[in-house]
N, C-alpha and C positions, 0 to 999 in steps of 0.2 A: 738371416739372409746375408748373404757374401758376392759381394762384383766383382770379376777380374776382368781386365783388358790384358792386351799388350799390343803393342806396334812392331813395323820391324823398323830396322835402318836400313841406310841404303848405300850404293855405291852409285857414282855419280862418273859416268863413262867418258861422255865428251856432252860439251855445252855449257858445261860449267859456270856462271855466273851471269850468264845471258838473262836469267831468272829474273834481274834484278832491277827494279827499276828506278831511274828513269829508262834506261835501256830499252827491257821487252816491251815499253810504253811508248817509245821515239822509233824503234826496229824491227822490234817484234824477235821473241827469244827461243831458241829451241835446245833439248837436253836429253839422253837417251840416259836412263839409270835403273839399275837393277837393286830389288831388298833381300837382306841376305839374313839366317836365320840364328841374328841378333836384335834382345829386345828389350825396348821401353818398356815397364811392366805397370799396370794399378792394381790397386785392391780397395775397395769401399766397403764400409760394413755400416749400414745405417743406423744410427741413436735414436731415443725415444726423446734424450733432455735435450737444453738448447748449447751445446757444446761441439764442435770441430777441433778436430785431432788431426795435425797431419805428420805423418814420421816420413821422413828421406833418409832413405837406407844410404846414400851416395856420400851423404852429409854428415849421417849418423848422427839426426839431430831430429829431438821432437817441437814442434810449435801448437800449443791450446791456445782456442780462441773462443768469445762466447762467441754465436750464431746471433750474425746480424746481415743485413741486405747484401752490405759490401764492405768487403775486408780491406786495409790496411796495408799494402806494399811493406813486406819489412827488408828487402834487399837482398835475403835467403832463397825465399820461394815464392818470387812472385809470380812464375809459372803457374805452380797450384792454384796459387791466391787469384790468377786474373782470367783462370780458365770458371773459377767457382763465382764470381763477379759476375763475370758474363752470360752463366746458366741462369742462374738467379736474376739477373736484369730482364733476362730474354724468355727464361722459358718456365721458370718457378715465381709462383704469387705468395711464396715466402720462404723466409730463409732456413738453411738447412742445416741439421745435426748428421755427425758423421763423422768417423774415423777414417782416415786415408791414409794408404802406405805406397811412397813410387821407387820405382829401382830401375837401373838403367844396367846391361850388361858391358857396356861403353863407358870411357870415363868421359867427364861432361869436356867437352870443345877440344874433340879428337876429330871432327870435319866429317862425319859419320852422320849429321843433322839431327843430332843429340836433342836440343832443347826443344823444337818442334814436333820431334817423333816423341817426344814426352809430354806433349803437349793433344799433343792427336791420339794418345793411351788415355789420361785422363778426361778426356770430353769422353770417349767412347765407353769406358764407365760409368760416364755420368749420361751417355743417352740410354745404355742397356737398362741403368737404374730409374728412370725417370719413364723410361718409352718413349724418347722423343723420334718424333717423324723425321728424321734427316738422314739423307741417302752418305752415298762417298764423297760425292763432289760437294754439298754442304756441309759436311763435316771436315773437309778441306780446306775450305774457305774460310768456316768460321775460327779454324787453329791458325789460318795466315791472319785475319784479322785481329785476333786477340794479341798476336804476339808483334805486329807491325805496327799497329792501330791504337789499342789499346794498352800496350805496355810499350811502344816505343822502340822495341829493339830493329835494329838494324839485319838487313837480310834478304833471300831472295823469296821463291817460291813453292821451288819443287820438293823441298823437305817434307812439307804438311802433304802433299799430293802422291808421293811416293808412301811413305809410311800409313797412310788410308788406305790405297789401291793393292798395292803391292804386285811384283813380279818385275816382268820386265817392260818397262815402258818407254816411245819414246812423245814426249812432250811438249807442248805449242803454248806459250805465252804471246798473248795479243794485248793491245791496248785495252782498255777498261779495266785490269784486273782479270778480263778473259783468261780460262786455261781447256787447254783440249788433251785430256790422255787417251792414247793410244797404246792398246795392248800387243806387242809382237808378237804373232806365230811364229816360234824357233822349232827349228828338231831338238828331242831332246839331247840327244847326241852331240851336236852341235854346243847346248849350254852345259852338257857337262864338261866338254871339253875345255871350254872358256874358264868356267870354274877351276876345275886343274890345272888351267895353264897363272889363273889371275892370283899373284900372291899379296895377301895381307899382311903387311910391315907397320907396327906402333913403334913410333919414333921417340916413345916414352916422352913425348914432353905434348904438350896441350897449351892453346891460345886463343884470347880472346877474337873470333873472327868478326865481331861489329867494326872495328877498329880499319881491320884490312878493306872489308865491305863497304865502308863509308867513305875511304879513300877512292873506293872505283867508282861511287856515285858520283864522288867531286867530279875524276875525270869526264866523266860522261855527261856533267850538266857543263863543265867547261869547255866541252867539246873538244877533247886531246886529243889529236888524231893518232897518236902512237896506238894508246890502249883502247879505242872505240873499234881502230884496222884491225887490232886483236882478238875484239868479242866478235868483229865480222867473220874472221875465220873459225874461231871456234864453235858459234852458229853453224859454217857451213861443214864442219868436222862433225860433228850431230848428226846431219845426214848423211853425212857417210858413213858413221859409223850405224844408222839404221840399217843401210843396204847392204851392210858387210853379213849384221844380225842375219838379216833378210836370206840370203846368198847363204850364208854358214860359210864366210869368208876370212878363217883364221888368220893367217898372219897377216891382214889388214887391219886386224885390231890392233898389236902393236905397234905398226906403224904412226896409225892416230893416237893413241896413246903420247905416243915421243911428241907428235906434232901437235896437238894439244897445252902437252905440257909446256913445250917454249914459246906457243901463244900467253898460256894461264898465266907464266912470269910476265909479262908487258903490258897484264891488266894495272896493275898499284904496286905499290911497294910492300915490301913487309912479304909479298909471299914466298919468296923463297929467300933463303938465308946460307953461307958458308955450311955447315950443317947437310940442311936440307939436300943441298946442290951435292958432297960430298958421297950422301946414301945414294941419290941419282947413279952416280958417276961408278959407284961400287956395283951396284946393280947390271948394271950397263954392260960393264968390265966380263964380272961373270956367266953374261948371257940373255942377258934379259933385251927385248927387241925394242920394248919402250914402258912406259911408266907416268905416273903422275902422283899430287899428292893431291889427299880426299878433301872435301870441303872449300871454305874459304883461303886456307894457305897458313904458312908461319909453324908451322908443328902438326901432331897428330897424326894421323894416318896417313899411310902413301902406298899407293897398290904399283904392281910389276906385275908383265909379261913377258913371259917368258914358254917358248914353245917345247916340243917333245919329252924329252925328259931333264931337262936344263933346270926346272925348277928347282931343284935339289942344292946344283951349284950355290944358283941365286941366294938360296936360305941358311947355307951356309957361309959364307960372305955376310950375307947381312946379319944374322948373328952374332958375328963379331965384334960388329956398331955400336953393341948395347942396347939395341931396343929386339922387340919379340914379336915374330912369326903368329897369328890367329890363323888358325882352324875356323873354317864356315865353310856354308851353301848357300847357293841362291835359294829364294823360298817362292813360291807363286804365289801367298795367302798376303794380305793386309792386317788393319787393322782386324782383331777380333778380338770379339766379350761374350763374358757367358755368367751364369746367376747360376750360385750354390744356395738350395734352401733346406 
């Protein structure tokens, strides 16, 4: 018998780090973002002895362990290690045997929600293999817990909620840990154009974003009025960019985009850099109406708008940079697993 998962990733439009709390806990946060058909992957093959196998293709690196309750943090993969913790704590009356292989089509802390969405592949391996009763929104929850909660990383929310659901959603963070997704009715017409017009730029270089994220929570528990007026608006950039969705109101997307992005800089420091500011600026130059970079900030991805047939410009300019142009589609589907016997 053989499990595979995969998740998708996503692109995160406007709202950006409102996810995060104390914020959507003191505010309440909102975030419209679309998963586009790049993927976390598992694979589980169940053992009969008491041995765990896990290989990270990303890594290219194997770790053996005997099969006991709860494994060991070794620094590498504590993602695997504290998703398998956690099933075991919670849902297995004992411990498990089993080879595991994860692969991400992303490099890890491209701002794509890399470690979550790999986080939300492997639990859904592990419920297709087990049967465990848990819908989207529990299997949501329990990937933002293990990885906030249980492993301590720093971060918002809608990574885990986006890569389960998948499509286009836009997103309500309330106090308690509450989250509400909402799925958009678009034309298609409409999202394919958005697709054609939305280009994906890797900026070749990747960064820790705990680091950035942990700087915004400071602001936010020290109550900075600069970058708190920031996540205000970017909140209300969110719903505007739902009604543009809503409407099939292209070149409003750009616009937020740009306005977005010069809120995102006056969350913390560290997210944009000479560099980063420079791809902006080249973007800009050749056409693009507005833009942002993906994730928490500091490197990794950065998407552009750009309308009619400008994209072209856009990709040749940025070419130039040094970093590379991706090929995607938005995808409608979420997490999904399936069992080879």
């Amino acid at each position: 018998m053989i499990i595979r998962s995969k998740a998708p990733f996503r692109l995160g439009l406007a709202g950006g780090g409102t996810d995060v709390s104390p914020y959507s806990d003191l505010y309440g946060g909102a975030i419209l973002n679309v998963t586009v058909n790049l993927y976390a992957r598992t694979t589980i093959i169940p053992r009969n002895d008491s041995k765990i196998i896990i290989h990270s293709v990303d890594q290219n690196k194997t770790f053996e362990f005997d099969s006991a309750s709860s494994l060991k943090l070794n620094g590498e993969i504590d993602l695997q290690i504290g998703v398998y913790n956690r099933i075991v704590k919670d849902y297995s009356s004992k411990p498990l045997g089993f080879e595991m292989t994860t692969s991400m089509d992303v490099p890890t802390g491209s701002g794509l929600g890399t470690s979550s969405t790999l986080v939300v592949s492997i639990l859904g391996a592990f419920v297709e293999w087990l049967e465990l009763p848990l819908g989207e929104y529990d299997i949501a929850k329990l990937a933002y817990e293990i990885e906030r909660t249980d492993l301590g990383m720093a971060g918002g929310k809608q990574d885990q909620y986006a890569a389960t659901f998948g499509g286009v959603n836009f997103m309500e963070f309330l106090t308690g840990d509450k989250v509400i997704v909402n799925p958009l009715r678009t034309k298609k017409s409409f999202l394919n154009e958005v697709n054609f017009n939305l280009i994906l730029y890797y900026t070749n270089t990747n960064r820790e974003s705990a680091k950035i994220i942990e700087k915004q929570i400071e602001n936010v528990k020290a109550s900075t009025a600069k970058p708190i007026e920031a996540m205000h608006q970017l909140k209300q950039q969110a719903f505007q960019m739902k009604e543009a969705f809503l409407r099939s109101d292209i070149p409003t997307i750009g616009k937020l985009l740009h306005e977005s992005w010069l809120n995102k800089k006056e969350m913390a420091s560290g997210i944009s850099n000479t560099e980063i500011d420079k791809i902006y600026e080249t973007a800009i130059a050749a056409g693009a109406t507005g833009g942002k970079i993906s994730g928490a900030g500091g490197g990794g991805f950065m998407m552009f708008f750009a309308e009619d047939t400008k994209r072209y410009q856009v990709v040749e300019a940025l070419k130039k940079l040094g970093g590379s142009v991706s090929n995607y589609e938005f995808t409608q589907k979420g997490l999904d697993s399936w069992t080879i016997r």
